[in-house]
C-alpha positions as a printed NumPy array, in Angstrom:
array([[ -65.657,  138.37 ,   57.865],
       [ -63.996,  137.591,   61.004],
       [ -65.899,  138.09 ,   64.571],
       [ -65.042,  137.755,   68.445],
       [ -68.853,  136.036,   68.696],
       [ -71.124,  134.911,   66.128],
       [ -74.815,  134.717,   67.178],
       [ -77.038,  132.409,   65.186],
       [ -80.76 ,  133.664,   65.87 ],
       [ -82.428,  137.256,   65.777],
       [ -84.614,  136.665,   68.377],
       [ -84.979,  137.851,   71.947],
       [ -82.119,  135.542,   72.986],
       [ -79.843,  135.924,   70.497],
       [ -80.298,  140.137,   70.927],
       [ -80.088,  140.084,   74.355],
       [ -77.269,  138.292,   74.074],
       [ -75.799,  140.77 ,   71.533],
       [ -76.63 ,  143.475,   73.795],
       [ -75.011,  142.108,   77.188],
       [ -72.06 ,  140.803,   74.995],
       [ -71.156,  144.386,   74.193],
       [ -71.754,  145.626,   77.032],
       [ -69.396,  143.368,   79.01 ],
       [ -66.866,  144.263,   76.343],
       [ -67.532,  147.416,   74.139],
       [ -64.799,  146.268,   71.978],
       [ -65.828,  143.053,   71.308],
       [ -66.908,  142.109,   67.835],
       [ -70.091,  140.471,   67.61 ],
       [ -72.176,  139.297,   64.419],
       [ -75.857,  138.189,   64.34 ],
       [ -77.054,  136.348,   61.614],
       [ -80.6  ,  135.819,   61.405],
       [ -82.516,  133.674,   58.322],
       [ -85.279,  135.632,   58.254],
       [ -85.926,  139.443,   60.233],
       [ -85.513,  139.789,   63.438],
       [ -88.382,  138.254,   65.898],
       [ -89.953,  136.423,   63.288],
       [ -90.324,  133.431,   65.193],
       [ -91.651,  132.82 ,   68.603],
       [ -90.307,  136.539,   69.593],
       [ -92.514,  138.284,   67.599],
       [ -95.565,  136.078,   67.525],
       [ -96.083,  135.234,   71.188],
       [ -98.723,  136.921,   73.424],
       [ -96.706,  138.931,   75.223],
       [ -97.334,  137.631,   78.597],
       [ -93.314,  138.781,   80.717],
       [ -93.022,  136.563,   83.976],
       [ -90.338,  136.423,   85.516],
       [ -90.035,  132.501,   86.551],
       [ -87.281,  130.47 ,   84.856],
       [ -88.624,  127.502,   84.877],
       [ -92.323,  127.862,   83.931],
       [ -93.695,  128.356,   86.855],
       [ -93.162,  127.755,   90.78 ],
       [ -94.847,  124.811,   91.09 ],
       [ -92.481,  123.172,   88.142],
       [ -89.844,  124.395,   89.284],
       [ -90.412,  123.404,   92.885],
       [ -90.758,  119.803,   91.164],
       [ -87.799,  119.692,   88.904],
       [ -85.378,  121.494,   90.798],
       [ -86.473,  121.367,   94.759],
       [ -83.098,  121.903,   96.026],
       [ -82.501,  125.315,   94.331],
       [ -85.705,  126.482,   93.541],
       [ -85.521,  129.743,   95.9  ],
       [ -82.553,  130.541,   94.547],
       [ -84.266,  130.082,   90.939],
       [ -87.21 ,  132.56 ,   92.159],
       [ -84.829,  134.906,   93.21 ],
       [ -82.864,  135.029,   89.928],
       [ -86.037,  135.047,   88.124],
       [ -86.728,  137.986,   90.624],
       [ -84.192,  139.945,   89.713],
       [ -83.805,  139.3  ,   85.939],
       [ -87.024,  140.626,   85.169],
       [ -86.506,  144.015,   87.346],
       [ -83.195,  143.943,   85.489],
       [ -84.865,  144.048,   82.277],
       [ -87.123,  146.739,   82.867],
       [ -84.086,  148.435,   83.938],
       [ -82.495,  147.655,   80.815],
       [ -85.623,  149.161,   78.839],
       [ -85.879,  152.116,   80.262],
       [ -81.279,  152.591,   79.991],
       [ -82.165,  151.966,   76.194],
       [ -85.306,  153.738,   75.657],
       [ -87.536,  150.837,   74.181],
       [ -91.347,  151.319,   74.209],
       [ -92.597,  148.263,   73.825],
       [ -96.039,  149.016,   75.87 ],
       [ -95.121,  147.446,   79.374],
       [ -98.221,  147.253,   81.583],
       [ -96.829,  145.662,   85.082],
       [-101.092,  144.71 ,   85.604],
       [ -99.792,  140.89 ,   86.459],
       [-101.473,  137.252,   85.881],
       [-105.12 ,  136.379,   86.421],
       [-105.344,  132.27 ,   86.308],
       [-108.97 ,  131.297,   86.154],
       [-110.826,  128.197,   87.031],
       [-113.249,  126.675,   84.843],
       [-114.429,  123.585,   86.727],
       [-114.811,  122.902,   90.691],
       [-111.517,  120.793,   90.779],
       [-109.454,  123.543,   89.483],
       [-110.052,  125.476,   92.199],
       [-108.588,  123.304,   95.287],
       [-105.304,  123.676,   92.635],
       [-105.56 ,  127.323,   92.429],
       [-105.489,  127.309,   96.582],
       [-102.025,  124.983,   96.025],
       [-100.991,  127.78 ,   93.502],
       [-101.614,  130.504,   96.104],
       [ -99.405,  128.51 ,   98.889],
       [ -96.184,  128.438,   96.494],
       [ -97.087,  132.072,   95.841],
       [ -96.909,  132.983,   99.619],
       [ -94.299,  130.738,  100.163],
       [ -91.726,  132.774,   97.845],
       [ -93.003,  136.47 ,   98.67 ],
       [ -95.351,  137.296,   95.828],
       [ -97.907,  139.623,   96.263],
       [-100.953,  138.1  ,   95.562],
       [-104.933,  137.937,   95.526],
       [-107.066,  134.548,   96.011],
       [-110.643,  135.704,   93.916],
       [-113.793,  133.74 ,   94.816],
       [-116.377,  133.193,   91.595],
       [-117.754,  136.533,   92.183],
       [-114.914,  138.552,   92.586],
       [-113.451,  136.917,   89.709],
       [-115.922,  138.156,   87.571],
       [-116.069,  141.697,   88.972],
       [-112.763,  141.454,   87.336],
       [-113.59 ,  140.624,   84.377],
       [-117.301,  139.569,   83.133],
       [-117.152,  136.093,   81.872],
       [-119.54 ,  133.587,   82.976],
       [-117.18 ,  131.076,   83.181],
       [-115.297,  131.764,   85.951],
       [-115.213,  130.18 ,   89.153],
       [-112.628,  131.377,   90.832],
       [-108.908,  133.235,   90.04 ],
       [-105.577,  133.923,   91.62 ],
       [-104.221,  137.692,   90.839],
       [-100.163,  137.429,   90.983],
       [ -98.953,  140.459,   91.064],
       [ -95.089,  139.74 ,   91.431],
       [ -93.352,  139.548,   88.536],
       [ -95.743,  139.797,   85.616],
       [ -96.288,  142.527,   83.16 ],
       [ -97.844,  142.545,   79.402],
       [ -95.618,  143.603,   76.699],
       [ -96.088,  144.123,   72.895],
       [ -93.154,  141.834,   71.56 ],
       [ -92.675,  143.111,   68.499],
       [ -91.827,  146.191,   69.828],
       [ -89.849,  144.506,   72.118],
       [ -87.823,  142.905,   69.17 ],
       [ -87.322,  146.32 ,   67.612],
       [ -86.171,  147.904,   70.525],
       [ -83.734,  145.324,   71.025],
       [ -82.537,  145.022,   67.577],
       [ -81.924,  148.911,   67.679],
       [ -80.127,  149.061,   71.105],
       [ -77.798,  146.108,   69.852],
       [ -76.89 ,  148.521,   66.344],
       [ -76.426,  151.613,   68.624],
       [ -73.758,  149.312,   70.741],
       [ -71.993,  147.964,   67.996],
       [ -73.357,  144.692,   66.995],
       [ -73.488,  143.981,   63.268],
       [ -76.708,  142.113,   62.106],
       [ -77.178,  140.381,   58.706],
       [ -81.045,  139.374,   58.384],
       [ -81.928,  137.054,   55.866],
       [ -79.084,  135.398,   56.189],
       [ -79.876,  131.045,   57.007],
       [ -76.889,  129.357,   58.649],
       [ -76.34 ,  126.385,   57.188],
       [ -73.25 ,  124.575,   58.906],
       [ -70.569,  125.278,   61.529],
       [ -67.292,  123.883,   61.824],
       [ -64.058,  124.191,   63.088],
       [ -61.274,  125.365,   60.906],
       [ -57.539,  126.317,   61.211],
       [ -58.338,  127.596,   65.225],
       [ -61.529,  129.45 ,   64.331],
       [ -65.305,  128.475,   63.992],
       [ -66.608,  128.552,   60.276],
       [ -70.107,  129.856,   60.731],
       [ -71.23 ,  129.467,   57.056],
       [ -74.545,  131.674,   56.141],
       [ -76.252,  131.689,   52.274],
       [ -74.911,  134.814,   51.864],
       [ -71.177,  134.198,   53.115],
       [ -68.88 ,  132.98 ,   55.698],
       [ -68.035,  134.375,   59.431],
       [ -64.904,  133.278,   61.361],
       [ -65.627,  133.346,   65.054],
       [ -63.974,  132.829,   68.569],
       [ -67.017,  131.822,   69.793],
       [ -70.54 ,  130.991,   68.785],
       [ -73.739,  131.288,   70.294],
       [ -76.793,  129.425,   68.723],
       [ -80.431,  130.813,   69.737],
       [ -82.743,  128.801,   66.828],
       [ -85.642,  128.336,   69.214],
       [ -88.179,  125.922,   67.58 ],
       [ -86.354,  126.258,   64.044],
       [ -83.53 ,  123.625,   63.438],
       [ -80.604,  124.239,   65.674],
       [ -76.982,  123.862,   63.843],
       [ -75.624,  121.167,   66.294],
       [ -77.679,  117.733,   65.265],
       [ -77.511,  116.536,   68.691],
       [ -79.759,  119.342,   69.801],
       [ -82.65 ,  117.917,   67.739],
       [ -83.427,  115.049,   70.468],
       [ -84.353,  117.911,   72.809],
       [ -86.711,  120.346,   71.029],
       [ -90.324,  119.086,   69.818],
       [ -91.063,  122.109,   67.662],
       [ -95.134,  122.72 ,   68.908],
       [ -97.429,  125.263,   67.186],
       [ -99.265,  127.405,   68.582],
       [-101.979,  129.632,   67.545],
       [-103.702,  133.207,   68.077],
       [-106.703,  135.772,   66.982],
       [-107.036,  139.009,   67.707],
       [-109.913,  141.201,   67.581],
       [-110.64 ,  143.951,   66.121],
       [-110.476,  147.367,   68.412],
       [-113.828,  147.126,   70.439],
       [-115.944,  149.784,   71.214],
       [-116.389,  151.391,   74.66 ],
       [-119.828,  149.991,   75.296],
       [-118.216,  146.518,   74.268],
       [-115.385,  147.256,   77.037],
       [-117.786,  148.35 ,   79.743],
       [-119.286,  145.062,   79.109],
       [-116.534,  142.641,   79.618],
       [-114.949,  144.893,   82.462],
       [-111.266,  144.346,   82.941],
       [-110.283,  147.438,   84.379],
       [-107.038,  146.285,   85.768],
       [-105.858,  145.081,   81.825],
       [-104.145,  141.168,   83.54 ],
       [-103.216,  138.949,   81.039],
       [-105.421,  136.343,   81.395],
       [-104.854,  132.174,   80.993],
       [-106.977,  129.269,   82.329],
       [-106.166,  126.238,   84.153],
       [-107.068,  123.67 ,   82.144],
       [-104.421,  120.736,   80.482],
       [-105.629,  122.483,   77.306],
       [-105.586,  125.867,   77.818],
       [-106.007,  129.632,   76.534],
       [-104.394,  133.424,   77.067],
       [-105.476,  135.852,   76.348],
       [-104.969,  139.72 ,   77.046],
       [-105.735,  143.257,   75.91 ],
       [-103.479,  145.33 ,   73.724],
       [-102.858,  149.125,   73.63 ],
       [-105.086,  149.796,   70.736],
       [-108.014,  148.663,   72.667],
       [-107.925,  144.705,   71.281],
       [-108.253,  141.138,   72.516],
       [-105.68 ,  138.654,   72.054],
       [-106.994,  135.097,   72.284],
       [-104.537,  132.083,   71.527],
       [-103.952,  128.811,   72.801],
       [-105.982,  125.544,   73.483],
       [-104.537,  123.76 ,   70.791],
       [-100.496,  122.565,   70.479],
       [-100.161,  120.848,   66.621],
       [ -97.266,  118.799,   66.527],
       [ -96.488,  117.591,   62.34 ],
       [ -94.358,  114.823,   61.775],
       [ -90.301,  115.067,   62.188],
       [ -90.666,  118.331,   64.203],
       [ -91.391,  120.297,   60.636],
       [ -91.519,  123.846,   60.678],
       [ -92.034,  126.419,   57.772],
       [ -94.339,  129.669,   56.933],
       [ -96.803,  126.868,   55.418],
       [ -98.015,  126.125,   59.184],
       [ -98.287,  129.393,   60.104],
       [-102.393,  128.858,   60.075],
       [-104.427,  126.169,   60.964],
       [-108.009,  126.438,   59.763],
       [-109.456,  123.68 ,   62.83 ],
       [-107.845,  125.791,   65.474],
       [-108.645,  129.243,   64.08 ],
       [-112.322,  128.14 ,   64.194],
       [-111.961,  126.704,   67.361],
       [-110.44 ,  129.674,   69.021],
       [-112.832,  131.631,   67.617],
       [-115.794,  129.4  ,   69.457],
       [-114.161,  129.493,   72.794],
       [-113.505,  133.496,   72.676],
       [-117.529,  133.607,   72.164],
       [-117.884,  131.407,   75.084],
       [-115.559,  132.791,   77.471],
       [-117.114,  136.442,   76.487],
       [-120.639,  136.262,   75.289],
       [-121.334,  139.869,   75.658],
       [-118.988,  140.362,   72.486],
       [-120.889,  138.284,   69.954],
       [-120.655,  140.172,   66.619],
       [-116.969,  140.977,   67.081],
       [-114.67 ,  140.275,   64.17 ],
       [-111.255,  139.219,   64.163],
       [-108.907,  141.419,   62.139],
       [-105.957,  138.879,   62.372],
       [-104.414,  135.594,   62.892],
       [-101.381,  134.354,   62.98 ],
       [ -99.086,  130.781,   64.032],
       [ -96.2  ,  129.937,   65.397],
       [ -93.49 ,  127.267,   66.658],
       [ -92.92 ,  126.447,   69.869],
       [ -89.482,  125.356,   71.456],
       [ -91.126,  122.928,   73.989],
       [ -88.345,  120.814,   75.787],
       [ -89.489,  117.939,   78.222],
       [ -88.726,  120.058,   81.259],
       [ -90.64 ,  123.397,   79.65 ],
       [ -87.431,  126.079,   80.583],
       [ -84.244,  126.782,   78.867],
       [ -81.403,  124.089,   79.129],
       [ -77.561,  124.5  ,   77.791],
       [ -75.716,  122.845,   75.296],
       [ -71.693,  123.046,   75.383],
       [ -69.892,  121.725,   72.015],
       [ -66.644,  122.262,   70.613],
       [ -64.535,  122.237,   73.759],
       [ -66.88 ,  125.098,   74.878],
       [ -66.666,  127.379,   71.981],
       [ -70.344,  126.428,   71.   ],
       [ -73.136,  127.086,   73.192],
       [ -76.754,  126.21 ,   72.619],
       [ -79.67 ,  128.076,   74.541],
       [ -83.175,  126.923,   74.192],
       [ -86.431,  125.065,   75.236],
       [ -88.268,  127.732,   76.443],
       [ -91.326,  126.209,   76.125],
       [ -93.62 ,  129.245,   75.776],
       [ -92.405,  130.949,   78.591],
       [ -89.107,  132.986,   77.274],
       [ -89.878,  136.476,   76.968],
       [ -88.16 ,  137.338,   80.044],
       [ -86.209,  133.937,   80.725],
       [ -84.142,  134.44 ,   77.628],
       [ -82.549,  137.579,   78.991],
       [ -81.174,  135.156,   81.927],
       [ -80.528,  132.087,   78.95 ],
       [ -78.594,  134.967,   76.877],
       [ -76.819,  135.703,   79.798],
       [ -75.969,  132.322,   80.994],
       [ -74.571,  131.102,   77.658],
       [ -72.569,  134.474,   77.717],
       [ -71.079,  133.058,   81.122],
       [ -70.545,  129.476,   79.627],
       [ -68.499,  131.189,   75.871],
       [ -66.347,  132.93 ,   78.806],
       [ -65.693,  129.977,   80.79 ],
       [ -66.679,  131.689,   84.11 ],
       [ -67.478,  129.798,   87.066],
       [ -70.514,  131.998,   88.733],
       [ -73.746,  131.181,   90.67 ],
       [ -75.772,  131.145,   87.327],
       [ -73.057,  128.667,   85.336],
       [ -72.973,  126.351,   88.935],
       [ -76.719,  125.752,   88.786],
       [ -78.076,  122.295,   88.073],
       [ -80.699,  123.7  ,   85.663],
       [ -77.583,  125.233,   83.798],
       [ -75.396,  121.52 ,   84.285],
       [ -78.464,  119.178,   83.091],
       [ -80.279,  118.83 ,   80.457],
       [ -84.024,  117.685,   79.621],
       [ -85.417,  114.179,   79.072],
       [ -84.369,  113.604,   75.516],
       [ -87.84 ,  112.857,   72.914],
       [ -87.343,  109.735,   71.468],
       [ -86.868,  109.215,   67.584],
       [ -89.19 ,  108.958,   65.222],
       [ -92.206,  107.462,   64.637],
       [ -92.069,  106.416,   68.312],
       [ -92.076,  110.516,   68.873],
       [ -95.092,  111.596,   67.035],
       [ -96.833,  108.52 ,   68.782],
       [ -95.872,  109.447,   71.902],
       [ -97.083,  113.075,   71.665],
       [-100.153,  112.644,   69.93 ],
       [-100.727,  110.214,   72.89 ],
       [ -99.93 ,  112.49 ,   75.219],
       [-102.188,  115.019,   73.749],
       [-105.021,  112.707,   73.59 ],
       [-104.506,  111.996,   77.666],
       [-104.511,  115.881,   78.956],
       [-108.011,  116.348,   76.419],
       [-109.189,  113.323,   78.68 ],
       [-108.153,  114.509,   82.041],
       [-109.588,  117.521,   81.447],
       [-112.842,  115.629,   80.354],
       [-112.263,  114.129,   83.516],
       [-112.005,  116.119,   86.537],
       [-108.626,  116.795,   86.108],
       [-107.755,  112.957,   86.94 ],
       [-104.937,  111.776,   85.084],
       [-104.891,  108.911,   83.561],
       [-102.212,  105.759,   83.719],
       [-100.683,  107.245,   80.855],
       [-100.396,  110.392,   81.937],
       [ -99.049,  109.246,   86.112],
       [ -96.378,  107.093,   84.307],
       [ -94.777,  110.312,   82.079],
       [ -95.216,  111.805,   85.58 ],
       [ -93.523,  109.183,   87.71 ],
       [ -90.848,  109.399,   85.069],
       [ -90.113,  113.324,   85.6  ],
       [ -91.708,  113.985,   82.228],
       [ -94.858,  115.828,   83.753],
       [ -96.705,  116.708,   80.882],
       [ -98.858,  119.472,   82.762],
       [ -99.691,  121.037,   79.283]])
C-alpha cells in the first residue's frame, strides 16, 4: 500500500504521533505498523507515573541544557495540560489522578538534596510542599521515611494501558490505519518513495517516522544511542480497608525514593500497590525479547523491599509481575534522529520518563517530517544528540561498572566515587 506517513511503533509515541498527524491534516494518509499490539512495550508496562518535564527532571535539565531550561519547563508545562486536554476532546479514561510526586528520603544525606530539589521547584513556579520525617509519614505510614518533597505541578498517575487503548482508538476514529503484528524489517529508498517493508507486506511512504523505543530501531546508526535497560514491577493484590487505614496515603501520590538505586511505587484504581524498580538488568548486545520479561533475583528482591518500606502489610500477596525494556539514552530524555535527506525521523531515549514527553517527541518529529522551522525544531535538545555508548564488550563493561558505582555511593552516603565524578565531569551523569 502506499501512505503520506508510515509510523514504525504502536506505542505512545508513535499514536500520538498518528493522532496529531491527522489532525494537522485530516486528509493525510497515515499507516502504523506495530510488531506486536499496541503498548506492548514500555507503554503498556510502565508505572504510570505522567510528569510533565522533558528532560527527566529540573535538576537534569538545568545541567544539560542551562541556557534553555525555562523555556524547556514551560513546554513541558504546557504539553502535559495539552494532553489532558487532548483526553478529555477524545474521551479516554485511562484513570488520571492529578495527586502529584512524593520523593522520599531514606538516609540523612538525602535530605540536604531534597532541600536543593525544593529550590529548582520554587525557582520554576511549582507548587510544592517540603515534609519533615513526621509529616512524611502522616502521609503515608512507612518507617522509613525521613523526610519528602510533595510536587504538585505537573504530575498525575495514569493507568497506561488504558492510556494505549484510548489512543489507539482515537487514532482509528481519525483515520489512521494500524496493522499490529506486523515487524518492520528494513527501510529503503526506492524510485522517490520510502520502502517500509513489514512481514506481512510492503508500505510506500512520503515520510517515515520510527518510534521503536528500547526494541531495535530500523536505522543502524541509532543503535550507538539506546542501551535497552530492564526494568521490573509487582503488584499486589487489592488490599483490604483495614490494610489501607494502615499504610495511610490518603492523597493516592505516586511515590519514588531518592536513592542511585531506586523504587516507585503507587496505588491503582482497584485498590492495589504497584512496586517496581531498584534494579536496571542490562544483557549483553542490548538484547531484548519476551524471554526477559521476568527476572527471578529482582522479583524476590522487590518483594523484600515492599515488606520493608510497608511492614504493616506483611501477609500480602502479589497477584502479578511483569518486565520490561527501557530506552535509556546517556542524557535520560528524547533526542532526534534525521536520515534520508529528512524523510526519516527517529524519536527516542526516553529513559523511563516518556509517558507525557512522547506527546512533545511525537510532535517534534512531526515538525522535523514537515521541515518547519518553529521554537520546538530550533531547540538544542531537538539539534543534539546524546553521548553515544561505546561498542561492545567495552559497553557491557562500562555499565555493569557503572552499576556497581551508584550500589556503592549509595552504600556510601551518597559520595560518589572517582568513577562515578569522571562519567560526571564528562556530561554523562549517571544519577540512576
Amino acid at each position: 500500500m502506499q501512505a503520506d506517513l508510515c509510523i514504525v511503533g504502536g506505542g505512545f509515541t508513535g499514536l500520538w504521533a498518528a493522532l496529531h498527524a491527522l489532525r494537522d491534516d485530516p486528509g493525510r494518509d497515515v499507516v502504523v505498523l506495530e510488531a506486536t499490539r499496541c503498548g506492548a512495550g514500555a507503554s503498556g508496562r510502565n508505572g504510570g507515573f505522567m510528569e510533565a518535564s522533558l528532560t527527566h527532571g529540573i535538576a537534569n535539565g538545568a545541567s544539560r541544557f542551562p541556557d534553555e531550561v525555562e523555556q524547556l519547563e514551560r513546554l513541558g508545562q504546557a504539553n502535559f495540560s495539552q494532553l489532558c486536554a487532548d483526553l478529555e476532546h477524545h474521551g479516554i479514561q485511562c484513570d488520571l489522578e492529578p495527586s502529584g510526586t512524593l520523593t522520599v528520603a531514606l538516609c540523612e544525606h538525602e535530605k540536604a538534596e531534597l532541600a536543593h530539589e525544593a529550590a529548582l521547584l520554587e525557582r520554576f513556579g511549582h507548587r510544592f510542599e517540603l515534609l519533615d520525617r513526621d509529616a512524611a509519614r502522616a502521609e503515608v505510614g512507612s518507617p522509613t521515611y525521613l523526610g519528602a518533597l510533595w510536587d504538585r505541578t505537573g504530575s498525575a498517575l495514569v493507568h497506561p494501558g488504558r492510556l494505549v487503548d484510548g489512543l489507539r482508538a482515537a487514532a482509528v476514529a481519525a483515520g489512521a490505519r494500524i496493522f499490529e503484528f506486523s515487524p518492520v524489517r528494513g527501510l529503503r529508498e526506492s524510485g522517490g518513495w520510502l520502502e517500509v517493508r513489514a512481514d506481512s507486506g510492503l508500505v510506500r511512504a512520503r515520510r517515515a517516522l520510527l518510534a521503536t523505543s528500547a526494541y531495535p530501531p530500523v536505522l543502524a546508526g541509532v543503535r550507538r544511542y539506546i542501551a535497552p535497560v530492564y526494568d521490573y514491577a509487582l503488584m499486589t493484590e487489592p488490599l483490604s480497608d483495614e490494610q489501607w487505614r494502615a499504610v495511610g496515603w490518603k492523597h493516592r501520590q505516586g511515590i519514588s525514593d531518592m536513592g542511585n538505586q531506586f523504587h516507585y511505587y503507587r496505588p491503582t484504581r482497584d485498590g492495589r500497590i504497584l512496586f517496581g524498580g531498584y534494579d536496571a538488568v542490562y544483557s549483553y548486545g542490548g538484547e531484548v525479547g519476551p524471554h526477559r520479561d521476568e527476572h527471578e533475583p529482582t522479583f524476590a528482591r522487590l518483594s523484600q523491599h515492599f515488606f520493608t518500606v510497608f511492614p504493616q502489610l506483611r501477609g500480602v500477596r502479589f497477584s502479578h509481575r511483569w518486565g520490561g525494556a527501557i530506552d535509556t539514552c546517556s542524557r535520560f530524555s528524547v533526542f532526534f534522529w534525521r536520515a534520508l535527506g529528512g524523510r526519516v525521523v527517529y524519536a527516542g531515549g526516553y529513559t523511563g520518563l516518556g509517558v507525557a514527553a512522547s506527546r512533545f517527541g511525537a510532535r517534534v518529529a512531526l515538525d522535523l517530517l514537515d521541515g518547519a522551522d518553529s521554537e520546538l525544531t530550533r531547540l538544542r535538545l531537538v539539534r543534539t544528540r546524546p553521548l553515544a555508548f561505546p561498542p561492545e564488550p567495552l559497553r557491557s563493561a562500562v555499565i555493569g561498572l557503572t552499576r556497581n558505582r551508584l550500589a556503592a555511593a549509595d552504600r556510601n552516603d551518597g559520595r560518589r566515587g572517582l568513577w562515578l565524578r569522571t562519567l560526571d565531569r564528562l556530561g554523562l551523569g549517571f544519577d540512576s
